[in-house]
N, C-alpha and C positions, 0 to 999 in steps of 0.2 A: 458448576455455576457459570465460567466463563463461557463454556462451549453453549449455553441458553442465550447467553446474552450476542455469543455471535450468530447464532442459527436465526436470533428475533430480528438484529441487522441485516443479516442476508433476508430475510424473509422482506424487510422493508426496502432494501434497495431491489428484487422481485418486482414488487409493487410500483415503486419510480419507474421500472424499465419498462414495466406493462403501461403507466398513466402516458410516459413520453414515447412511447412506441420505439424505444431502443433495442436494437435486433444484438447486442453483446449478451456474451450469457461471462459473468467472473462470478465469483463471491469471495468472503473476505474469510480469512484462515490464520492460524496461530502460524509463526514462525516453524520450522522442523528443527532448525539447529538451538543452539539456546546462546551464541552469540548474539543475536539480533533481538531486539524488544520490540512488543507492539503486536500489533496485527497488521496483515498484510493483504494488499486487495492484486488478484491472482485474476487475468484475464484468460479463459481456456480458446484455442483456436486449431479445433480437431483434438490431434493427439497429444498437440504441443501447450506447454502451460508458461504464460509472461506473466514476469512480476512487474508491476507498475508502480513507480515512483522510489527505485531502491536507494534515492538521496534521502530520502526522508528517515534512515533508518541503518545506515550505513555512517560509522562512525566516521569515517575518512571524508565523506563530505560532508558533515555539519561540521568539523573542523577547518575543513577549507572556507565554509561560508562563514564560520566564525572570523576566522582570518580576514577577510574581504570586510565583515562588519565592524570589525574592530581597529581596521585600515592599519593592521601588520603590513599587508601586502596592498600596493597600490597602483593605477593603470595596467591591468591585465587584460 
């Protein structure tokens, strides 16, 4: 069920790159390890694969921005 509902995402962000004529090829992919939650959006560039945006989804920095919102920490 999940894997439809990411294939029907990917197929629409396709779609966006084809209407905006964006020459990136990513699509978006379940985590492999199972520390991490979410889906993750994977830019491929040749052989090599970047993850993009790994704050969003990495415990150590929603803590830190917690920290910073919550003005523990101040002038950084």
């Amino acid at each position: 069920m999940i894997d439809d509902l990411i294939d029907n995402m990917n197929h629409c962000l396709l779609m966006l790159r084809e209407k905006y004529g964006v020459q990136a090829t990513g699509c978006l992919e379940l985590p492999d390890d199972k520390k991490t939650s979410g889906v993750k959006y994977v830019l491929r560039k040749g052989n090599e694969t970047i993850n993009l945006l790994p704050w969003r989804v990495e415990r150590r920095f929603i803590e830190l921005r917690n920290l910073l919102q919550n003005r523990t920490l101040e002038d950084l």
